[in-house]
N, CA, C and O atoms as a printed pandas DataFrame, in Angstrom:
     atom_number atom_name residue_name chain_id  residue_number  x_coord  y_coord  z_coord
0              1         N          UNK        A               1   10.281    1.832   12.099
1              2        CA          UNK        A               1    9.182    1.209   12.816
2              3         C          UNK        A               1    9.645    0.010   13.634
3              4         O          UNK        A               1    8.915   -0.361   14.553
4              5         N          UNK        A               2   10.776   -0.627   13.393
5              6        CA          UNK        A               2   11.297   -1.611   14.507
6              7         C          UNK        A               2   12.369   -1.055   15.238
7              8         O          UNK        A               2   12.509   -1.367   16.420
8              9         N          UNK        A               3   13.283   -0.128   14.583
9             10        CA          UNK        A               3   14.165    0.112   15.042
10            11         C          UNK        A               3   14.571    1.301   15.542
11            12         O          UNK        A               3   14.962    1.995   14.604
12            13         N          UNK        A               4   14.682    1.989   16.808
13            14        CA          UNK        A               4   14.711    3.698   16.869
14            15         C          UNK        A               4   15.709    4.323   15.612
15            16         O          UNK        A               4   15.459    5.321   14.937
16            17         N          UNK        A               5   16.748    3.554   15.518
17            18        CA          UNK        A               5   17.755    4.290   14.152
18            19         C          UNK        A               5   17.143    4.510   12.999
19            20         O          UNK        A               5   17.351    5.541   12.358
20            21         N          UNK        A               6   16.200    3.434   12.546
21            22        CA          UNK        A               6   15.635    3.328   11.320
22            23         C          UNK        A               6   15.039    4.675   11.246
23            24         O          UNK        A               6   14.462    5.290   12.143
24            25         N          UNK        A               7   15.328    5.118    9.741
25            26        CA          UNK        A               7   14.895    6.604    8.978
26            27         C          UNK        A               7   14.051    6.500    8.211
27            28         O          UNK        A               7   13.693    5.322    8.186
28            29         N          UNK        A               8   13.076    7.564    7.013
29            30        CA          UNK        A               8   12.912    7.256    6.110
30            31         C          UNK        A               8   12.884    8.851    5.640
31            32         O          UNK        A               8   12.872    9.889    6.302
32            33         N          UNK        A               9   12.880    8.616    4.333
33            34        CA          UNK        A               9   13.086    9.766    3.379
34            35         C          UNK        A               9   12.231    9.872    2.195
35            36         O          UNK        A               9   12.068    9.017    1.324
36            37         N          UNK        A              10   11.566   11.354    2.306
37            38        CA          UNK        A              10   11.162   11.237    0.680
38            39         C          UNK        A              10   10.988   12.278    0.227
39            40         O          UNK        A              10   10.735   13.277    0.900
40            41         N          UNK        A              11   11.105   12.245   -1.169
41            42        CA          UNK        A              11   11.852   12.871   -2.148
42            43         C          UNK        A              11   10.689   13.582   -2.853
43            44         O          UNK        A              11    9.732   13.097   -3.455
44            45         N          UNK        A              12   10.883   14.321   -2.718
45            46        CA          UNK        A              12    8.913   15.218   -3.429
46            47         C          UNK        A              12    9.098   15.739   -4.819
47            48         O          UNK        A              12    8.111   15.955   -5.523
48            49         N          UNK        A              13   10.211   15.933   -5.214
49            50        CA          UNK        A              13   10.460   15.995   -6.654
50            51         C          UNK        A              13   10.503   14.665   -7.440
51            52         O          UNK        A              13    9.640   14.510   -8.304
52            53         N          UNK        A              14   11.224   13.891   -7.277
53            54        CA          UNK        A              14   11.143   12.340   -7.755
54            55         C          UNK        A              14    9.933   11.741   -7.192
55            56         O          UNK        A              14    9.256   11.117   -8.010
56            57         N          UNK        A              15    9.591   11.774   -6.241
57            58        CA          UNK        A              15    7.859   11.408   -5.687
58            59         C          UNK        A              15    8.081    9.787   -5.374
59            60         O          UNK        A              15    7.316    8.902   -5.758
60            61         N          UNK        A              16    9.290    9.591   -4.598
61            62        CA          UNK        A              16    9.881    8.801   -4.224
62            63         C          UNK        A              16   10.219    8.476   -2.598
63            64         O          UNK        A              16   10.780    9.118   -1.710
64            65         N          UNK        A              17    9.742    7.475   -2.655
65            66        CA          UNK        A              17    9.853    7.130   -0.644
66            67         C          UNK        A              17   10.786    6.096   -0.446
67            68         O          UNK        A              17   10.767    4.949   -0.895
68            69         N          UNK        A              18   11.844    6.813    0.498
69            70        CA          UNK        A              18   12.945    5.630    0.482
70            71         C          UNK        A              18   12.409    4.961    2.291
71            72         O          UNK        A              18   12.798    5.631    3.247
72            73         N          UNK        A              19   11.716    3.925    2.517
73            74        CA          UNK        A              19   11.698    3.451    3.199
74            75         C          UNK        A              19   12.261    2.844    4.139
75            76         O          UNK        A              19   11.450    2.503    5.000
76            77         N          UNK        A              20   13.653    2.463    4.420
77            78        CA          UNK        A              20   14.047    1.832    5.102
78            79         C          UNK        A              20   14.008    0.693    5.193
79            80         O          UNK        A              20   14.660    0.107    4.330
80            81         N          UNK        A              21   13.423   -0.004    6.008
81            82        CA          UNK        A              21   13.336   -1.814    6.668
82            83         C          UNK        A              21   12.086   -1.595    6.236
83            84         O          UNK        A              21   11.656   -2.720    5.979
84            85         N          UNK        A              22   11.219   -0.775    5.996
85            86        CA          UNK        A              22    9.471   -1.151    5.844
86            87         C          UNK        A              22    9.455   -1.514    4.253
87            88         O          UNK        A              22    9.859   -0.801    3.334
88            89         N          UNK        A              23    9.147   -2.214    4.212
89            90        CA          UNK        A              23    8.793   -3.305    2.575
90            91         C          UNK        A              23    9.669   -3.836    2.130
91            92         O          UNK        A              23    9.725   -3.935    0.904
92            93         N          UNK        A              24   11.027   -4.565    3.219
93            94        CA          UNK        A              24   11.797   -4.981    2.966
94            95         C          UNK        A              24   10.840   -7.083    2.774
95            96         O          UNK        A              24    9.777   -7.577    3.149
96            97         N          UNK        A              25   11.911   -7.522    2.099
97            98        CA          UNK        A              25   11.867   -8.992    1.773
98            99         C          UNK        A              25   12.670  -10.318    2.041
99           100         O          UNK        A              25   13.845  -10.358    1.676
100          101         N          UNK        A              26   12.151  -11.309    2.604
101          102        CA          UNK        A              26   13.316  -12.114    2.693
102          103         C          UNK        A              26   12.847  -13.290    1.580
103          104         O          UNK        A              26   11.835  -13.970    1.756
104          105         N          UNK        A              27   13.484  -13.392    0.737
105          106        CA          UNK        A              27   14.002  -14.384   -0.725
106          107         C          UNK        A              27   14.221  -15.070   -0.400
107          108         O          UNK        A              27   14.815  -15.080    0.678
108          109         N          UNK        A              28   13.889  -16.315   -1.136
109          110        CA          UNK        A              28   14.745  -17.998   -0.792
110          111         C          UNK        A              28   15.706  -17.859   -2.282
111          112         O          UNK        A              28   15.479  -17.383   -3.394
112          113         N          UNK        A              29   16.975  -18.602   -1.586
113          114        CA          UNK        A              29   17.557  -18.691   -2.532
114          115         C          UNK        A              29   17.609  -18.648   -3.618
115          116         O          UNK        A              29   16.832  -19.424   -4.175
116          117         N          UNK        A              30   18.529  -17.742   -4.576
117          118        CA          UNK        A              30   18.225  -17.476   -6.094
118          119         C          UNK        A              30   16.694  -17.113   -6.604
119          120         O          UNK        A              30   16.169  -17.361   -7.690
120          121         N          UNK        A              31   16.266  -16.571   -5.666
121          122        CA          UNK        A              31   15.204  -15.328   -6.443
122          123         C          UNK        A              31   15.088  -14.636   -5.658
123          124         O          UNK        A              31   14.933  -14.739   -4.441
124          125         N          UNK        A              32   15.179  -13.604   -6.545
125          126        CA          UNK        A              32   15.112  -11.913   -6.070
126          127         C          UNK        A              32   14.709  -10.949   -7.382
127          128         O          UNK        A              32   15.115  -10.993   -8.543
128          129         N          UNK        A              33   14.163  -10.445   -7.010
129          130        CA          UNK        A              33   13.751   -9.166   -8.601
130          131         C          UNK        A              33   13.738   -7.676   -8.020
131          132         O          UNK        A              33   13.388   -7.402   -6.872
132          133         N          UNK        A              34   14.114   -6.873   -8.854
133          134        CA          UNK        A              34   14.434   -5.553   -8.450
134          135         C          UNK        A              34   12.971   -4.602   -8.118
135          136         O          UNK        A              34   12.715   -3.840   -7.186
136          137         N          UNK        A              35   12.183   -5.014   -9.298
137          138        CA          UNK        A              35   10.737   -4.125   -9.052
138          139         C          UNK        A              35    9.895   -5.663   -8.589
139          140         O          UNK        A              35   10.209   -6.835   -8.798
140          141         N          UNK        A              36    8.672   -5.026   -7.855
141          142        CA          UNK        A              36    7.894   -6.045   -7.690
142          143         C          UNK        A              36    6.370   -5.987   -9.079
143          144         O          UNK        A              36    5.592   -5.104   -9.441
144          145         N          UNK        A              37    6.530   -7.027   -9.354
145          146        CA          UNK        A              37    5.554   -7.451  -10.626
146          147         C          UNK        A              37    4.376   -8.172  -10.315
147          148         O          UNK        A              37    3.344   -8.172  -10.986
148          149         N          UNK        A              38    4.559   -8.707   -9.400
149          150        CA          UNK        A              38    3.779   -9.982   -8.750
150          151         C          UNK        A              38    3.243   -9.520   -7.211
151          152         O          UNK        A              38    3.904   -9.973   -6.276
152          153         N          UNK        A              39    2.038   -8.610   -6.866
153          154        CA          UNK        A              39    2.074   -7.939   -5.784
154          155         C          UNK        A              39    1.872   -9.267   -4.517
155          156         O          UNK        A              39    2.405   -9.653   -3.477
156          157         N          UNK        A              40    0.950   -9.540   -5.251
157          158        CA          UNK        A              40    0.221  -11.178   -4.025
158          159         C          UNK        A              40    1.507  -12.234   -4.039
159          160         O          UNK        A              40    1.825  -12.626   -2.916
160          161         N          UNK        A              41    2.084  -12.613   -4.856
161          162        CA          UNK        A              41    3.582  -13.469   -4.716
162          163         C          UNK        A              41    4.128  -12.666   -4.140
163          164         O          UNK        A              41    4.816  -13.303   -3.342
164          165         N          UNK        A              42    4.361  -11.304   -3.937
165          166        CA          UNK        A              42    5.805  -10.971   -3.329
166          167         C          UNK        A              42    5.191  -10.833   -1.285
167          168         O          UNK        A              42    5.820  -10.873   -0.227
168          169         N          UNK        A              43    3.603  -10.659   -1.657
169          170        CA          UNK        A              43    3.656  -10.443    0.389
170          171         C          UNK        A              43    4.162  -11.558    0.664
171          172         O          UNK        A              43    4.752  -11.339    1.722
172          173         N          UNK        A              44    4.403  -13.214    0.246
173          174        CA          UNK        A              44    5.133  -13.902    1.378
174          175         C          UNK        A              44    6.074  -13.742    1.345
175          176         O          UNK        A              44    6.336  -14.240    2.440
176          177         N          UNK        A              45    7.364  -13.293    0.837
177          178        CA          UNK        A              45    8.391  -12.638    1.271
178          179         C          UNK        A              45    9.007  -11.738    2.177
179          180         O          UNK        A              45   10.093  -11.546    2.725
180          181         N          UNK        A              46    7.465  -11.105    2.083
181          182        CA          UNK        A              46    7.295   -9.489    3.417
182          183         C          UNK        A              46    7.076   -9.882    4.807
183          184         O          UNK        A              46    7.740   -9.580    5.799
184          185         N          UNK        A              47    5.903  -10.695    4.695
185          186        CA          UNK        A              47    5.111  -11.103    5.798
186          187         C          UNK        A              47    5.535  -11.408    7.050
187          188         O          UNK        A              47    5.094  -11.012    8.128
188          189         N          UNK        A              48    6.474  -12.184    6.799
189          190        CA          UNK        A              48    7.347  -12.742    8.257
190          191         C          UNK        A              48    7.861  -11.730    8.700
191          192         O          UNK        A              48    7.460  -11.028    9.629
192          193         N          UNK        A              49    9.018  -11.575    7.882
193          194        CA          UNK        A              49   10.009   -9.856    8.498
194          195         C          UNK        A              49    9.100   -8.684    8.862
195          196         O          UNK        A              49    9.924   -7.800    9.097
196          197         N          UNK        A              50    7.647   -8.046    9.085
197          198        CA          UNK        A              50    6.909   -6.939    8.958
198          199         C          UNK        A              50    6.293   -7.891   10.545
199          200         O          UNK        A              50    6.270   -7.343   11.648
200          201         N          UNK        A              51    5.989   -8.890   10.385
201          202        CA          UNK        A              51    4.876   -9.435   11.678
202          203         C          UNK        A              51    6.086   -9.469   12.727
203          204         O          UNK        A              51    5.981   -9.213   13.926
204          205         N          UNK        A              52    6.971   -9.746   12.214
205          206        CA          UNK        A              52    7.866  -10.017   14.054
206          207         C          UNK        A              52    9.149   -8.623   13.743
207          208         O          UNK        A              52    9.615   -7.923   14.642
208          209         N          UNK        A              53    9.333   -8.563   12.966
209          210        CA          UNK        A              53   10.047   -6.542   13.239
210          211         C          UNK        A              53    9.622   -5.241   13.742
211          212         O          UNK        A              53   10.323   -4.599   14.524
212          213         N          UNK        A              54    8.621   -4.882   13.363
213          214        CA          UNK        A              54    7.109   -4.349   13.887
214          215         C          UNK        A              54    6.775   -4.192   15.298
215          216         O          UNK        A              54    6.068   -4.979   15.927
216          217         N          UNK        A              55    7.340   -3.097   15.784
217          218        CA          UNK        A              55    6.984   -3.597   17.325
218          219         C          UNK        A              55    5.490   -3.833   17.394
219          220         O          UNK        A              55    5.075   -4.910   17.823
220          221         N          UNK        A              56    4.730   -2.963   17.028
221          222        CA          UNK        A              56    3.460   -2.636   17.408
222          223         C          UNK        A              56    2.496   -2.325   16.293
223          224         O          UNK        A              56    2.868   -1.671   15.319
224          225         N          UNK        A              57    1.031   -2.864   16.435
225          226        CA          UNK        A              57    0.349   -2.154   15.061
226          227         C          UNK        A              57    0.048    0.057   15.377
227          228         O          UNK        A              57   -0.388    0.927   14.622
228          229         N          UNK        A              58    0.563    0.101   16.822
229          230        CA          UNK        A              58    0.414    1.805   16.867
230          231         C          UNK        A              58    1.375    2.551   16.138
231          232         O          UNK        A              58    1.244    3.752   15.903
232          233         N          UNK        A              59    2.711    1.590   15.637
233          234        CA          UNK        A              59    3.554    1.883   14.615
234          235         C          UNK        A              59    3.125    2.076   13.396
235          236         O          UNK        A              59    3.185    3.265   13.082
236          237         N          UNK        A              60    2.721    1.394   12.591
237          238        CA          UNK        A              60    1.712    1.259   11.362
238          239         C          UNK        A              60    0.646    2.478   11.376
239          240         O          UNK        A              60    0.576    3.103   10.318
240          241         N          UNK        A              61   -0.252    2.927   12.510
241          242        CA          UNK        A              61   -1.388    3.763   12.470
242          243         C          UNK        A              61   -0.413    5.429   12.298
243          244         O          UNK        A              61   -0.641    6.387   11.558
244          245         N          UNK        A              62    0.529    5.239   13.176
245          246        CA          UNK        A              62    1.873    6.535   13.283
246          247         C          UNK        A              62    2.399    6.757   11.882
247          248         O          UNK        A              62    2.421    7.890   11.400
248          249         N          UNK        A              63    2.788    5.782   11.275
249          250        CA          UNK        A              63    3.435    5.671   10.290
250          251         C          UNK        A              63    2.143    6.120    9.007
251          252         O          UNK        A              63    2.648    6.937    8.238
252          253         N          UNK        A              64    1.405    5.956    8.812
253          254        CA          UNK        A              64    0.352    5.874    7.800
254          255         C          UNK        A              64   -0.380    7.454    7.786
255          256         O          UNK        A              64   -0.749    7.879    6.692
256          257         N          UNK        A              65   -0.578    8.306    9.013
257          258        CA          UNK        A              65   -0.739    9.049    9.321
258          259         C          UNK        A              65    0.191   10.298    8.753
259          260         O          UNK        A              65   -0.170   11.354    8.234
260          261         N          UNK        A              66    1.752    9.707    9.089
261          262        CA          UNK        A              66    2.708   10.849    8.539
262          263         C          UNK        A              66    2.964   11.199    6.736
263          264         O          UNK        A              66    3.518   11.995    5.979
264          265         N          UNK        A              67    2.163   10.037    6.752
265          266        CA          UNK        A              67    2.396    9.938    5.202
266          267         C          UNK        A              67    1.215    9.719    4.040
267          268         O          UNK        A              67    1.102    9.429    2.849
268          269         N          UNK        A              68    0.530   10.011    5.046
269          270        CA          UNK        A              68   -1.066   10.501    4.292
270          271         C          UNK        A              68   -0.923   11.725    3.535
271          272         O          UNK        A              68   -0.417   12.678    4.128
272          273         N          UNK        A              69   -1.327   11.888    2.166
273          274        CA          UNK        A              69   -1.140   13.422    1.655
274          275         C          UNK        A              69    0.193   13.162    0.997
275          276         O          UNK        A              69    0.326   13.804   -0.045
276          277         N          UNK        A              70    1.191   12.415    1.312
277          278        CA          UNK        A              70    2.327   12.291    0.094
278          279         C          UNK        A              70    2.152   11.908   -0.881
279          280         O          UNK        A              70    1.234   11.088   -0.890
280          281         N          UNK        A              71    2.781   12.160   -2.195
281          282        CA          UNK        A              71    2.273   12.209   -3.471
282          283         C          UNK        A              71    3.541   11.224   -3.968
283          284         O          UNK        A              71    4.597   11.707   -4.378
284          285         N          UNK        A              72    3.337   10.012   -3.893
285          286        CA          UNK        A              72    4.488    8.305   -3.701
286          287         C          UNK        A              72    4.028    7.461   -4.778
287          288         O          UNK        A              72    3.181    6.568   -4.823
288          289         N          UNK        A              73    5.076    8.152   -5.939
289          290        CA          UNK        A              73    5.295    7.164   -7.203
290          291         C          UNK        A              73    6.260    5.892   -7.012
291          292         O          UNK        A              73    6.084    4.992   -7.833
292          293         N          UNK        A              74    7.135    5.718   -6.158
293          294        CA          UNK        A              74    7.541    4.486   -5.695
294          295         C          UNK        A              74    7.777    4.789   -4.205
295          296         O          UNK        A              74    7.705    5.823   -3.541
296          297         N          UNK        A              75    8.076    3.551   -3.932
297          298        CA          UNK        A              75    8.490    2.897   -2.541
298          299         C          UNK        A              75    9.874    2.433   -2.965
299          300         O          UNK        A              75   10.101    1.875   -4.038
300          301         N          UNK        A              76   10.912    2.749   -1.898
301          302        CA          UNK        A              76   11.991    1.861   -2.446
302          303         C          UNK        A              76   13.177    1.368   -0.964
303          304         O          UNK        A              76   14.072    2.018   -0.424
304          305         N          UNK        A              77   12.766    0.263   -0.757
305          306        CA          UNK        A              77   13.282   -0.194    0.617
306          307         C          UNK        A              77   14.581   -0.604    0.689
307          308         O          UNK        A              77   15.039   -1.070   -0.353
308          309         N          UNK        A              78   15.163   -0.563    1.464
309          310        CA          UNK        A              78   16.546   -0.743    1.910
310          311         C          UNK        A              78   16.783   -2.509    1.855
311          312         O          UNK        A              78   17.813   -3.080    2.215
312          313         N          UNK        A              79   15.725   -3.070    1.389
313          314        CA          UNK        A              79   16.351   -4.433    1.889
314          315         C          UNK        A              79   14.914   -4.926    0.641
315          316         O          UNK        A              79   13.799   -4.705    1.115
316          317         N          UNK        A              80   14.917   -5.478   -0.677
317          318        CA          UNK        A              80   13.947   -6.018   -1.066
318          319         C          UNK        A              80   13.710   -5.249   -2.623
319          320         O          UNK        A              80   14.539   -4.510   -3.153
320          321         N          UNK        A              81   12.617   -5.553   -3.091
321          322        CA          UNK        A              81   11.971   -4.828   -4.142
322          323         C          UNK        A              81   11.325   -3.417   -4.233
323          324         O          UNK        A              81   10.654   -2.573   -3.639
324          325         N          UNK        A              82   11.652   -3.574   -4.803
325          326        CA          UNK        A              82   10.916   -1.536   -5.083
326          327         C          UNK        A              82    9.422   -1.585   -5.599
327          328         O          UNK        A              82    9.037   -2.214   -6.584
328          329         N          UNK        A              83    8.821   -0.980   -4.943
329          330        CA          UNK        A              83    7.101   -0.978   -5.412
330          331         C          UNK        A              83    7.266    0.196   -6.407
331          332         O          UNK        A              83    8.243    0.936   -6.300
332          333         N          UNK        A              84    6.231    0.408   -7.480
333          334        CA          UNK        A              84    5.770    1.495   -8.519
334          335         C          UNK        A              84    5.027    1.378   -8.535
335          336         O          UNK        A              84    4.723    0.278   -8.073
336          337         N          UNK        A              85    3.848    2.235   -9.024
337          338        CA          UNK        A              85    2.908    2.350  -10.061
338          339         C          UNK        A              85    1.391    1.724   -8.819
339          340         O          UNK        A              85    1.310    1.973   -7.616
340          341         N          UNK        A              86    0.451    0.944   -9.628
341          342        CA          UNK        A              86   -0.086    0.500   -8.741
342          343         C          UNK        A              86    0.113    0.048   -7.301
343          344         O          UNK        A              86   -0.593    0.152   -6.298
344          345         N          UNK        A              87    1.720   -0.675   -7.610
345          346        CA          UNK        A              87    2.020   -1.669   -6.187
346          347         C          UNK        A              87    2.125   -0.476   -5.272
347          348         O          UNK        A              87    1.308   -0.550   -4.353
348          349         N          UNK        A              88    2.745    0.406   -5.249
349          350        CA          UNK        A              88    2.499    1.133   -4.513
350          351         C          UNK        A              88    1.697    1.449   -3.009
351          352         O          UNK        A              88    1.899    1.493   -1.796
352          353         N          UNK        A              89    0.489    1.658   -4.200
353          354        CA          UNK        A              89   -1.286    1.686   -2.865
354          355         C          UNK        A              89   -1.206    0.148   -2.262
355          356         O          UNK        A              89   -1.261   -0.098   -1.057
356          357         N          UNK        A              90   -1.037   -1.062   -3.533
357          358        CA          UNK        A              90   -1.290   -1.988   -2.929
358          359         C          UNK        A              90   -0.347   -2.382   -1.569
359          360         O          UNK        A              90   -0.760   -3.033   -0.610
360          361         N          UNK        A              91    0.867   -1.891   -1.708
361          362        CA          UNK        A              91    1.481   -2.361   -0.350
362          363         C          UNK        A              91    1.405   -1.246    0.932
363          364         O          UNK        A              91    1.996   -1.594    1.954
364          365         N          UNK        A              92    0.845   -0.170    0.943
365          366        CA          UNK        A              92    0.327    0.334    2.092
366          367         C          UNK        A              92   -0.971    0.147    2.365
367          368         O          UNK        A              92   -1.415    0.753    3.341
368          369         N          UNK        A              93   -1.855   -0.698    1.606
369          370        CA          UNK        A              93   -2.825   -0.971    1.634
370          371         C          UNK        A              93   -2.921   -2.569    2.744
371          372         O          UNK        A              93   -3.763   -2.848    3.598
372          373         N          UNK        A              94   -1.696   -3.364    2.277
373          374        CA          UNK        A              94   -1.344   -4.503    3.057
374          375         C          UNK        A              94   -0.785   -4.377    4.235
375          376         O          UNK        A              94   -1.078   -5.113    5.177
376          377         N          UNK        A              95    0.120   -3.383    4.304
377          378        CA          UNK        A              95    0.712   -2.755    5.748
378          379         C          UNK        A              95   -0.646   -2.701    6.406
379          380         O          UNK        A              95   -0.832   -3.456    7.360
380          381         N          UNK        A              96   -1.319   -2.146    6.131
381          382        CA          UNK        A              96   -2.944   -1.239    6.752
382          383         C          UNK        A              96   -3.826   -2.703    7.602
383          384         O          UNK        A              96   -4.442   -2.903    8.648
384          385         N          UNK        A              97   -3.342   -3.571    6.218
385          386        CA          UNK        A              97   -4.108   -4.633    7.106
386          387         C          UNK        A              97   -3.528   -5.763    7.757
387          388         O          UNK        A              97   -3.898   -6.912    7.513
388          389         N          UNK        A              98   -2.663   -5.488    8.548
389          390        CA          UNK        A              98   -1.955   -6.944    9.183
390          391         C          UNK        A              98   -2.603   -5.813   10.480
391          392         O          UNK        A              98   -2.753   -4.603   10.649
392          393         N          UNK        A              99   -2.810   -6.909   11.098
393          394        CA          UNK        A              99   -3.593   -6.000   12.301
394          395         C          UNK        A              99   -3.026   -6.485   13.194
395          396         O          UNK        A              99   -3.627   -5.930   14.114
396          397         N          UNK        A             100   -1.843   -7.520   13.972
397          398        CA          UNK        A             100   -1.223   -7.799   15.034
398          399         C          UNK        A             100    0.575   -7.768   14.348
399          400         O          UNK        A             100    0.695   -8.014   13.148
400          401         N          UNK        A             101    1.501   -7.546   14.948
401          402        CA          UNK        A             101    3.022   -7.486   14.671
402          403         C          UNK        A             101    3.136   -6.984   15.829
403          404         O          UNK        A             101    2.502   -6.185   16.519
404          405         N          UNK        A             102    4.349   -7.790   15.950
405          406        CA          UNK        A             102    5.167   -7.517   17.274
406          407         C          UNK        A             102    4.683   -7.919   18.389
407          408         O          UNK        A             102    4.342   -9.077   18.630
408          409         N          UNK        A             103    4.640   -7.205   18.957
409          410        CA          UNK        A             103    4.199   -7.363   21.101
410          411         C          UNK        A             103    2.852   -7.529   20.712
411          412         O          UNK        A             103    2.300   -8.079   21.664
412          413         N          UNK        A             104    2.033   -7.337   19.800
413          414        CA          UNK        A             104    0.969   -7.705   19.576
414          415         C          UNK        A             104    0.173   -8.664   19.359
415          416         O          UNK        A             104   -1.052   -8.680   19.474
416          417         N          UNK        A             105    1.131   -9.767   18.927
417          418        CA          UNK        A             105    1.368  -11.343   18.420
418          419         C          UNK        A             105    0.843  -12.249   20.036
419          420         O          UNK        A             105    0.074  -13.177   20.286
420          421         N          UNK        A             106    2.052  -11.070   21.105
421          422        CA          UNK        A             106    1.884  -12.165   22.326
422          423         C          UNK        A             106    0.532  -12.214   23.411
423          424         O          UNK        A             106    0.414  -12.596   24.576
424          425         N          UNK        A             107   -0.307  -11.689   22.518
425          426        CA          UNK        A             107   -1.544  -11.312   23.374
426          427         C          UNK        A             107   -2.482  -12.628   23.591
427          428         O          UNK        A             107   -3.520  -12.544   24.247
């Protein structure tokens, strides 16, 4: 979604979405955790990197669309914490609602 290279993959037997850069995190020093536990503590980590990586929110509507109907016991991003279980819904649920990123910001 920011980057034409950027991929994503998922795994329908493990019921596993390897995301890429989407639900990635940027940490302040000396903290980092492997699963996310803390859904509302971990969006400010997300927030920045998703609002200005992001070209566009028509990325997000594209993206949400292809992956409607997948059956996504985790999320697991290339750069950050791994969602399970509940967090899951909750972080495409937060994707869903940032309603400006990117070129969208400069309006």
């Amino acid at each position: 979604m920011h980057s034409p290279g950027n991929f994503h993959y998922y795994d329908p037997i493990a019921r596993v979405y390897f995301s890429g850069d989407l639900g990635a995190a940027v940490f302040p020093e000396g903290k980092w955790y492997l699963f996310v536990e803390d859904f509302e503590e971990h969006k400010k980590f997300m927030e920045p990197f998703h609002r200005r990586y992001i070209a566009t929110r028509r990325a997000i509507d594209v993206w949400l669309k292809r992956i409607k109907g997948l059956e996504i016991d985790v999320i697991a991003p290339q750069h950050g914490s791994i969602f399970q279980g509940e967090n899951v819904k909750k972080f495409i649920d937060w994707l869903n609602s940032l309603d400006k990123v990117g070129i969208d910001l400069m309006e």
